[in-house]
Legacy VTK file of the C-alpha trace (Angstrom):
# vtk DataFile Version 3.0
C-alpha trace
ASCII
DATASET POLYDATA
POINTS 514 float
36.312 19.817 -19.706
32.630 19.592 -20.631
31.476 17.235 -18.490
31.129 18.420 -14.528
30.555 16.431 -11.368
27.823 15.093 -9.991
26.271 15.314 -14.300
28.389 13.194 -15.778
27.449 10.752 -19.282
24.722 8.156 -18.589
24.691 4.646 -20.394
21.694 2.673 -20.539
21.955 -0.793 -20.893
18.433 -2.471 -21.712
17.551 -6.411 -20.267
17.361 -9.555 -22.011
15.579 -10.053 -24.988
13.950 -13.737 -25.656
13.329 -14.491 -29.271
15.219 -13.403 -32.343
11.601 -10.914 -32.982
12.267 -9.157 -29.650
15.975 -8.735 -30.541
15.044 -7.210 -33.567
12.573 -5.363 -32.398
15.003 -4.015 -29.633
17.787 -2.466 -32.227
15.117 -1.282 -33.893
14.403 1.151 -31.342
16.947 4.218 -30.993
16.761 4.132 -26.970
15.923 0.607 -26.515
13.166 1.151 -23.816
14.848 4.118 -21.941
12.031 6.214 -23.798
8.606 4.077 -22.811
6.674 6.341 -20.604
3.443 4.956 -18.665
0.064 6.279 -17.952
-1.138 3.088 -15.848
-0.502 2.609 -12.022
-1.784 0.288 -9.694
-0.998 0.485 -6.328
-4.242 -0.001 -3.955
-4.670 -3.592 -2.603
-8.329 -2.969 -4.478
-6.220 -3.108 -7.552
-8.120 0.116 -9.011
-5.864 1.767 -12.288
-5.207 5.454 -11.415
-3.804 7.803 -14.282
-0.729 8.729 -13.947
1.573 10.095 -16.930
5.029 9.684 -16.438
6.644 10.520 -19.827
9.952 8.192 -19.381
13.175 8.143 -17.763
14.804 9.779 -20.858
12.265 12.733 -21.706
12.478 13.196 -17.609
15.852 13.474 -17.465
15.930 15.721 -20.323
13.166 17.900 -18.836
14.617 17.893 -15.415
18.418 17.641 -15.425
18.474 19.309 -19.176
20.314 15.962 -20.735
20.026 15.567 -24.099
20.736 12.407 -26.477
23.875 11.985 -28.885
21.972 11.234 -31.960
22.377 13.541 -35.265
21.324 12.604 -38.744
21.297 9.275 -38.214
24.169 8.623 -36.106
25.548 8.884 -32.888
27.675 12.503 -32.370
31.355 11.310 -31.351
32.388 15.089 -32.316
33.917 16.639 -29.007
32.410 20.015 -30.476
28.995 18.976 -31.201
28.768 17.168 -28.063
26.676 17.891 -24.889
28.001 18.316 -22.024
24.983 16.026 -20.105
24.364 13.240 -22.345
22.325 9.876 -22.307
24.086 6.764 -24.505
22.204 3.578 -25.667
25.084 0.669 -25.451
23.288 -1.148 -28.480
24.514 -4.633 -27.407
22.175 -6.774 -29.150
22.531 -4.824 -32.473
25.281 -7.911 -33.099
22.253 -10.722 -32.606
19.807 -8.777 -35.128
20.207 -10.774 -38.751
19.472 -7.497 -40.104
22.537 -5.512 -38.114
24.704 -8.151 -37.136
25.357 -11.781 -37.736
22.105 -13.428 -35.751
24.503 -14.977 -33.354
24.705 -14.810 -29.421
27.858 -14.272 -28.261
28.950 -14.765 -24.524
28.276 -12.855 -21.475
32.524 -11.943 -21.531
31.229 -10.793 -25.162
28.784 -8.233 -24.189
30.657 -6.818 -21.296
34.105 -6.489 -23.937
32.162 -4.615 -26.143
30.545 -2.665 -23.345
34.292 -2.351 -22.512
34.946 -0.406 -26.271
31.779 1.687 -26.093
32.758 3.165 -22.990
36.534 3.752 -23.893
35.367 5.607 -27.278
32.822 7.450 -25.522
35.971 8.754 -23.008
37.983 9.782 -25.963
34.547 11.122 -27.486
34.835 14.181 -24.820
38.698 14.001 -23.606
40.553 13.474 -26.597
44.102 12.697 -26.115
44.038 15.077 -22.607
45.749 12.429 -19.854
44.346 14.499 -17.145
40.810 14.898 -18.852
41.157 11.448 -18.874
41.408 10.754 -15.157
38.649 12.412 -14.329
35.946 11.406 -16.801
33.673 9.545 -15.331
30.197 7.811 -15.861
26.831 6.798 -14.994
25.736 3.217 -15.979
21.677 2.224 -15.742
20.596 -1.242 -16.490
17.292 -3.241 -16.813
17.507 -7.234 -15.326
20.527 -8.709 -17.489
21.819 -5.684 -18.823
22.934 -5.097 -14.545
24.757 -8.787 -15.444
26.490 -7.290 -18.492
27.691 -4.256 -16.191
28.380 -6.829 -13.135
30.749 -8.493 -15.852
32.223 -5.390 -16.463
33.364 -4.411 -13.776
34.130 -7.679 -12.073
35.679 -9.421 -14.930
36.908 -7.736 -18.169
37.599 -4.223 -16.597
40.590 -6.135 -15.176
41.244 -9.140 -18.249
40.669 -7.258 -21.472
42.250 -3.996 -23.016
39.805 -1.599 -24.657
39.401 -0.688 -27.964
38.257 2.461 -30.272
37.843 2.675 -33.494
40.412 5.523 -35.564
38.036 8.456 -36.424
40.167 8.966 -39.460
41.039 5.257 -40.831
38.448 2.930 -41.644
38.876 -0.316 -39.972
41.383 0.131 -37.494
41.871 0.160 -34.103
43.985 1.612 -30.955
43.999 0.984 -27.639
43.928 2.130 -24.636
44.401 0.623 -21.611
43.230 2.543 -18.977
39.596 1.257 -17.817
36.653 4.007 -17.908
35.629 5.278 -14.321
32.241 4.294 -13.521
31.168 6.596 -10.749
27.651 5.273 -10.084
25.814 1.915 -11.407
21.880 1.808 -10.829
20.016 -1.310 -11.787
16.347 -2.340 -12.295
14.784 -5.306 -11.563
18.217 -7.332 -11.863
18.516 -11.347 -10.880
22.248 -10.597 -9.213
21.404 -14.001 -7.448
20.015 -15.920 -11.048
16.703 -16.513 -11.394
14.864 -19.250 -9.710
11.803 -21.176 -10.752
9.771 -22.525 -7.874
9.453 -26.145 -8.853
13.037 -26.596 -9.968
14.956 -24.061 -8.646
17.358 -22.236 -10.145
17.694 -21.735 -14.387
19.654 -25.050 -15.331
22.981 -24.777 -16.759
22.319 -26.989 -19.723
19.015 -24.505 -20.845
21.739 -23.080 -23.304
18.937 -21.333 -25.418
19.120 -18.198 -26.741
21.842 -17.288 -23.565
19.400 -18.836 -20.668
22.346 -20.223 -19.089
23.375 -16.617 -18.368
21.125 -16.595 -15.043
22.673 -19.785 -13.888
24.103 -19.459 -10.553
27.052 -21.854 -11.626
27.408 -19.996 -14.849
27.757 -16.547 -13.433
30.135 -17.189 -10.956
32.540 -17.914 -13.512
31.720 -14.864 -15.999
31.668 -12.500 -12.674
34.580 -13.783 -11.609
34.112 -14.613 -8.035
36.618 -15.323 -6.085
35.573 -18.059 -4.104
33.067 -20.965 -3.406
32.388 -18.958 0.058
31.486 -15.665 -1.756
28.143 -15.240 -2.858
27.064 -14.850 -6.262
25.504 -11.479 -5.348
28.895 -9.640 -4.021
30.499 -7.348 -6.026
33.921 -9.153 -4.697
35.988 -5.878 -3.970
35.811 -4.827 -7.537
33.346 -1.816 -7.102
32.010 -0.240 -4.039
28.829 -0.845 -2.753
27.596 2.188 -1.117
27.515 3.083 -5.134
25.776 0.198 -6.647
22.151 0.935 -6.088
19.491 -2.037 -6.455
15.941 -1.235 -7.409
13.439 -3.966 -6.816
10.184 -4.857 -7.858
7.480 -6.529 -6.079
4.678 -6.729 -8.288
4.672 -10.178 -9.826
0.708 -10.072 -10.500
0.934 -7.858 -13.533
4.133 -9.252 -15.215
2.091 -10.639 -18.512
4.787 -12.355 -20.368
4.188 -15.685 -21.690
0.718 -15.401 -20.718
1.321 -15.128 -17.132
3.659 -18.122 -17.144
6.326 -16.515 -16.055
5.097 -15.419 -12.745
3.591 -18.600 -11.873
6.781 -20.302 -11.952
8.864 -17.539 -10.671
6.098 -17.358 -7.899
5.115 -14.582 -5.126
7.499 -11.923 -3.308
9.112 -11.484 -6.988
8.633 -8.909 -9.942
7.166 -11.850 -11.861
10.669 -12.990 -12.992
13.131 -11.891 -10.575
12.700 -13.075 -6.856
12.884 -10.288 -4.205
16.072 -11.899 -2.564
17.935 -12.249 -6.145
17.437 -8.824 -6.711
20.480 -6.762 -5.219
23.815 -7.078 -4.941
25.227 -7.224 -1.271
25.941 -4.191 0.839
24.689 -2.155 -1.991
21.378 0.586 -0.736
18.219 -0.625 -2.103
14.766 0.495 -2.193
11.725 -1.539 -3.116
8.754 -0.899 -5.521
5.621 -2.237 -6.344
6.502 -2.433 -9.569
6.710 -5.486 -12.185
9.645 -6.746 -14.212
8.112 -4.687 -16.990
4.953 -3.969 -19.213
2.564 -1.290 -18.452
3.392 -1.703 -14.612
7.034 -1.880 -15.501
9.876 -1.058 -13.219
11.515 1.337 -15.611
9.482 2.862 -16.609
7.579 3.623 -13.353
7.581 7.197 -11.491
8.833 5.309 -8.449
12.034 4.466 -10.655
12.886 7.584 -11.785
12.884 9.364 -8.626
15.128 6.796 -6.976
17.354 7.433 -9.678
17.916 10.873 -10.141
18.004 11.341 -6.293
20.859 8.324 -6.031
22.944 10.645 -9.009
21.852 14.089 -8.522
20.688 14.068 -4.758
22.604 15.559 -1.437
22.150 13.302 1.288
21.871 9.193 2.272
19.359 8.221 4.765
19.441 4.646 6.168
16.845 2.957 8.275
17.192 -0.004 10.703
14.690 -1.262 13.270
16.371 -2.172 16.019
13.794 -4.715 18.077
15.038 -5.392 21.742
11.821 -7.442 23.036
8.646 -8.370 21.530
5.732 -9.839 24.368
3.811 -12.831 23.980
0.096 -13.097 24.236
-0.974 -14.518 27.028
-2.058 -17.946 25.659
1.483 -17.944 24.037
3.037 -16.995 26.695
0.882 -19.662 28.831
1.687 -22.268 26.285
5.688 -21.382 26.413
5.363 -21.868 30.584
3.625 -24.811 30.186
7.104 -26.296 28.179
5.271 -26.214 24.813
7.595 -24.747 21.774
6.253 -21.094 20.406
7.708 -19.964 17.234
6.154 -16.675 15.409
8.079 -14.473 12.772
7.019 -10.643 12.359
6.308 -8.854 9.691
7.440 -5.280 9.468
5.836 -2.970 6.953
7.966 0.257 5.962
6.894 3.228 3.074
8.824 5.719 2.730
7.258 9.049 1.042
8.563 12.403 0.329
6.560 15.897 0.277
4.386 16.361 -2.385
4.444 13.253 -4.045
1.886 10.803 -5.596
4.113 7.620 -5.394
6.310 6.127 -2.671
10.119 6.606 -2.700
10.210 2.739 -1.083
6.852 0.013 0.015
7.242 -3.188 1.317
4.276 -4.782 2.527
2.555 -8.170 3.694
-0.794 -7.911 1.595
1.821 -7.039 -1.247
4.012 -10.066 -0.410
7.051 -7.888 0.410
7.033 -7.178 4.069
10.640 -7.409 5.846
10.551 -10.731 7.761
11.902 -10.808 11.660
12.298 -13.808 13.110
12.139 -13.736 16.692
15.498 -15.936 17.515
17.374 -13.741 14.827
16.384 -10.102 15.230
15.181 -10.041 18.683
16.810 -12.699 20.673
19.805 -12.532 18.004
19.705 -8.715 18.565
20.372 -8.681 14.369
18.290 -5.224 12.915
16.124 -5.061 10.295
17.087 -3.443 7.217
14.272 -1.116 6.334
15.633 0.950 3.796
17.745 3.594 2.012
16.760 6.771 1.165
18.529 9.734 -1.457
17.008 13.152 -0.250
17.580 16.001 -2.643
17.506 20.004 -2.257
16.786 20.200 -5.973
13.271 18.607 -5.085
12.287 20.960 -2.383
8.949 22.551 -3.316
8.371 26.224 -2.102
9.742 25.879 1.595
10.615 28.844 4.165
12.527 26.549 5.755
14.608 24.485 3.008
14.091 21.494 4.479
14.320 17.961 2.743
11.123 16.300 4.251
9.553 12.624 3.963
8.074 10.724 5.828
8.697 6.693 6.994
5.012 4.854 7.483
6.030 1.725 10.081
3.876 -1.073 10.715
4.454 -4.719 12.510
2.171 -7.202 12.391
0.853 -9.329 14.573
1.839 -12.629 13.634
0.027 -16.228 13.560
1.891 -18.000 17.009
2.520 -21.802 16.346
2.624 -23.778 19.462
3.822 -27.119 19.106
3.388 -26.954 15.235
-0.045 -26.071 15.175
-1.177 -22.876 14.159
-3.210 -20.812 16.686
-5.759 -19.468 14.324
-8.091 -19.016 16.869
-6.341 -16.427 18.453
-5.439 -14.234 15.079
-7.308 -11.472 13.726
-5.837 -10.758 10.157
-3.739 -7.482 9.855
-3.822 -6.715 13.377
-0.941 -4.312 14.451
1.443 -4.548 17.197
2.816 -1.098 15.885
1.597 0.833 13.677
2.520 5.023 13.169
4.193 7.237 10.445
6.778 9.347 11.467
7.328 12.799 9.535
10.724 13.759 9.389
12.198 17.143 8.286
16.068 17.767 7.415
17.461 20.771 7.946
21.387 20.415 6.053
23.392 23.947 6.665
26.990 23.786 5.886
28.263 23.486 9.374
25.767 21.380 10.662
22.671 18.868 10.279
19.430 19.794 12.155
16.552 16.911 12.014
12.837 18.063 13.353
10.565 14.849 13.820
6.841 14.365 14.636
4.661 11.398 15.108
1.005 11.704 13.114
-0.452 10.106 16.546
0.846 13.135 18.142
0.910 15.834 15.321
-0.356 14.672 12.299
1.555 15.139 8.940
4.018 17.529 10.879
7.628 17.604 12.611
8.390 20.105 14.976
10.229 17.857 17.716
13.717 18.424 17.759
15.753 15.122 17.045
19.030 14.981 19.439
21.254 14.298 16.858
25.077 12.353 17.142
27.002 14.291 14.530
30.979 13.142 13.324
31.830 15.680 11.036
29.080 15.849 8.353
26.971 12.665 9.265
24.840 12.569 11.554
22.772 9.433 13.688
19.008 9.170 16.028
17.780 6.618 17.901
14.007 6.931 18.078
12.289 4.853 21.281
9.338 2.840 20.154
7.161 1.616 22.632
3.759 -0.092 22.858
1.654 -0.634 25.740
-0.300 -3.261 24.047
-0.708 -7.031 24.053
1.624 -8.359 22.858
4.263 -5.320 23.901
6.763 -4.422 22.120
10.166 -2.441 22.898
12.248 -1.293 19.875
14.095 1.575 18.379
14.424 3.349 14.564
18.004 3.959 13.952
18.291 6.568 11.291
22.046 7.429 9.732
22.552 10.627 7.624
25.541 11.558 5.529
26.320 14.016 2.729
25.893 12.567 -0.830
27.253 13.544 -3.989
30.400 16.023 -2.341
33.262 15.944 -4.833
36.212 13.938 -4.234
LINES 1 515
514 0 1 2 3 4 5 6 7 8 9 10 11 12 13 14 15 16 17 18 19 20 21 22 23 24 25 26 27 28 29 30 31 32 33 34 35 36 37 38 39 40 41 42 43 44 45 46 47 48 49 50 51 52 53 54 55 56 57 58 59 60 61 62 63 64 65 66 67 68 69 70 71 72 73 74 75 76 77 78 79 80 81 82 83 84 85 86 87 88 89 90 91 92 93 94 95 96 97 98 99 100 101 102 103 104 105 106 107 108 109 110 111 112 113 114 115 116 117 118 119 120 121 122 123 124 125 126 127 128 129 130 131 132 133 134 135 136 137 138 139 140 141 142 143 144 145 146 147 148 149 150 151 152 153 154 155 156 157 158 159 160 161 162 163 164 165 166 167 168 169 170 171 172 173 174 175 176 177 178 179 180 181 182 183 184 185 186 187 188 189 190 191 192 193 194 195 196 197 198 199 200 201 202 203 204 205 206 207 208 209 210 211 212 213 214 215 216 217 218 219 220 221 222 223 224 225 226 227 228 229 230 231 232 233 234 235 236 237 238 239 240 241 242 243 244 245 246 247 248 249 250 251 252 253 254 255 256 257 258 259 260 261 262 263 264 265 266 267 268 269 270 271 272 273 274 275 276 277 278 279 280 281 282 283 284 285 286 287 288 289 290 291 292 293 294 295 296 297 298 299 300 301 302 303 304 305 306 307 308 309 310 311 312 313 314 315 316 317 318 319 320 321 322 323 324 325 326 327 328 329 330 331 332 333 334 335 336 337 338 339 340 341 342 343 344 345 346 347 348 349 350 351 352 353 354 355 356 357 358 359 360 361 362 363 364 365 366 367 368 369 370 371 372 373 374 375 376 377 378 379 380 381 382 383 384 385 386 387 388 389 390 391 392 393 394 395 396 397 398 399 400 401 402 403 404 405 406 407 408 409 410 411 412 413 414 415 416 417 418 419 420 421 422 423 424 425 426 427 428 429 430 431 432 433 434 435 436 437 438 439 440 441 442 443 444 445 446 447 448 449 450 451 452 453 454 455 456 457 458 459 460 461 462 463 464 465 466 467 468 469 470 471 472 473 474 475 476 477 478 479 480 481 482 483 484 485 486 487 488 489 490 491 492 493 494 495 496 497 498 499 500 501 502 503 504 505 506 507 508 509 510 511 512 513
């Protein structure tokens, strides 16, 4: 069989396109964005423009992972022969909508996902043939941009279970078989995707009667029904039991200040702690790992085609172990006027911010950010995730050997930057502001961590920079089951406020074949 685990066939599926110009402007391209590259990046609070060339996900992938595309003389290569074994595919589903290639109509979300359904099932036989067993282990990679994660969503959730596939006869014109056995998708990554709809500040979420040009699509009403959930108590961002989501990864962008569409429009009604047009809390699917860039819906700043992207991606499909990070917070101090006020009977509410960037060795960009002056700190609320004992989601990280740079050792290393913020105490309803000093910490500390994965066994080396800057030589007591492995770290302050809390860090091997 050509294709081999973990490099199996990737399909791109691109986001929505607008006006009937961008939809022709979309089939006119070969890879349909996958091939923009950047040279901008902006990621100082100053706003300064650093150059930074990163040459696309597709010329990357090619470079790095030695993919290759199927095109040959002007048409895609459906030859098993003449076929790579690592391939990227463009599913061309607006190619229907151009009035030059298609009909100018838009057809229905069920429409897109149905003919995503055909793509993929002659894109099977494209490397298996007629081979049953070939055919029960091909797999593939999908990779979408905003709506094209709702056309995979639909997929999956809908017509993978309510539609038999179709391929066209190589060897008679105009007919069809099919075949009934649904494509494996081993992996889905998405960028920048409303799995929640997309909501406008003043009127909330996209109305269903907006039925322009498919608007309706990011209706919350509307995609229940072509996702197929299951019930009124599900949310519109679970994946419902159809796919699993430890392999549905979510990438999200933060940057809504240099989303220019519409002249800026967009991300004034969209609003803050959003890409510009996607909200940060619309923008994964539930229980799925996530990481968060600053990064904008798209445009020069774009999420795709962004550095940050690409590495998340290729470590998600090609990468060797999961990291995930929760802050565990078991009691946060008042300051003594708050804590004066609270004695006093007075009500005290406060929310904290925590901060978390996540680097690894040798790179220029950050792996994950979330932070306040970038309106995409994590939020803990005091009755929920300290009183409530809930953690804080920080993050989740793919580490891979293939990245190590020259290392004795062969350690995977990064490095998680964690900050909480003092917050601005209300007592009685009124803001203290005499009492808060803007971006003051209550914690603040980057921990370097180094992974050491044998065969037999995990080790994890850890240092503080406080202690030993930009180094790990502690060794972490690690609570290993099998191959994964779990650490506690204590955090402590001695400050006022005071706070007690503790980094819970779970490892496990990624990408070991079934």
């Amino acid at each position: 069989m050509l294709v081999k685990h973990p490099f199996y066939p990737i399909v791109y599926i691109r986001g929505y396109a607008g006006t009937q110009g961008e939809v022709e402007d979309t089939v006119a391209d070969p890879y349909m964005g996958f091939n923009i590259g950047a040279t901008k990046t902006r990621q100082r609070w100053t706003g300064d423009i650093s150059r930074y060339v990163f040459e696309s996900p597709l010329v990357r992938l090619m470079k790095d992972w030695q993919y290759q595309d199927v095109f040959h003389q002007g048409e895609e290569v459906y030859e098993r022969t003449s076929l790579p074994p690592r391939s990227v595919w463009i599913y061309r589903y607006y190619e229907p909508v151009s009035e030059d290639l298609g009909s100018g109509q838009r057809p229905e979300m069920e429409d897109y996902a149905k003919g995503l359904a055909d793509f993929l099932c002659r894109l099977r036989h494209a490397y298996t043939g007629d081979d049953e067993a070939a055919k029960r282990a091909f797999r593939v990679y999908l990779v979408a941009h905003s709506m094209g994660g709702l056309v995979a969503r639909c997929y999956l959730q809908n017509i993978r279970h309510n539609y038999t596939a179709k391929r066209y006869l190589e060897s008679t014109t105009g007919e069809f078989v099919e075949d009934p056995v649904p494509v494996e998708v081993d992996k889905v990554f998405t960028f920048a995707t409303p799995h929640g709809g997309i909501d406008f500040r003043l009127i909330g979420n996209v109305p269903r009667f907006l039925r322009v040009n498919n608007l309706e699509n990011f209706n919350d009403t509307e995609m229940r029904k072509y996702l197929r959930i299951s019930s009124e108590d599900t949310s519109t961002q679970s994946l419902d039991g159809h796919f699993t989501p430890s392999r549905f990864f979510c990438l999200v962008g933060t940057n809504a200040r240099d989303y220019a569409v519409a002249r800026g429009l967009s991300r004034t009604a969209v609003g803050p702690m959003s890409d510009g047009l996607v909200q940060i809390k619309n923008a994964y699917v539930d229980g799925a790992p996530r990481a968060f860039v600053h990064r904008s819906h798209s445009g020069h700043y774009g999420i795709v085609n962004s550095e940050e992207g690409y590495q998340n991606l290729s470590r998600f499909f090609f990468g060797d172990m999961r990291v995930d990070g929760k802050l565990l917070i078991d009691d946060v101090s008042l300051p003594r006027f708050a804590q004066q006020a609270l004695e006093r009977g007075k009500k005290v509410r406060a929310s904290y911010n925590v901060e978390c960037i996540a680097r690894v060795r040798g790179a220029d960009w950050d792996l994950h950010r979330r932070l306040a002056s970038e309106e995409s700190a994590i939020l803990a609320k005091f009755d929920l995730h300290v009183v409530g004992e809930k953690p804080a989601y920080l993050f989740s990280l793919f580490l891979s050997k293939a990245a190590i740079v020259s290392d004795t050792s062969k350690s995977m290393m990064f490095a998680l930057d964690l900050r909480v913020l003092v917050p601005m105490y209300e007592v009685d309803g009124r803001m203290r502001k005499d009492q808060f000093i803007r971006n003051g910490y209550i914690f603040r500390d980057k921990l370097n961590l180094r992974v050491v994965a044998e065969t037999d066994s995990t080790k994890l080396f850890y240092g503080w920079d406080s202690d030993t800057p930009n180094d790990a030589r502690k060794h972490a007591d690690l609570l290993q089951t099998d191959a994964a492995w779990s650490w506690v770290c204590p955090i402590e302050t001695g400050n006022d406020p005071k706070m007690k809390a503790r980094l819970e860090l779970k490892g496990s091997p990624w990408n070991t074949e079934e």
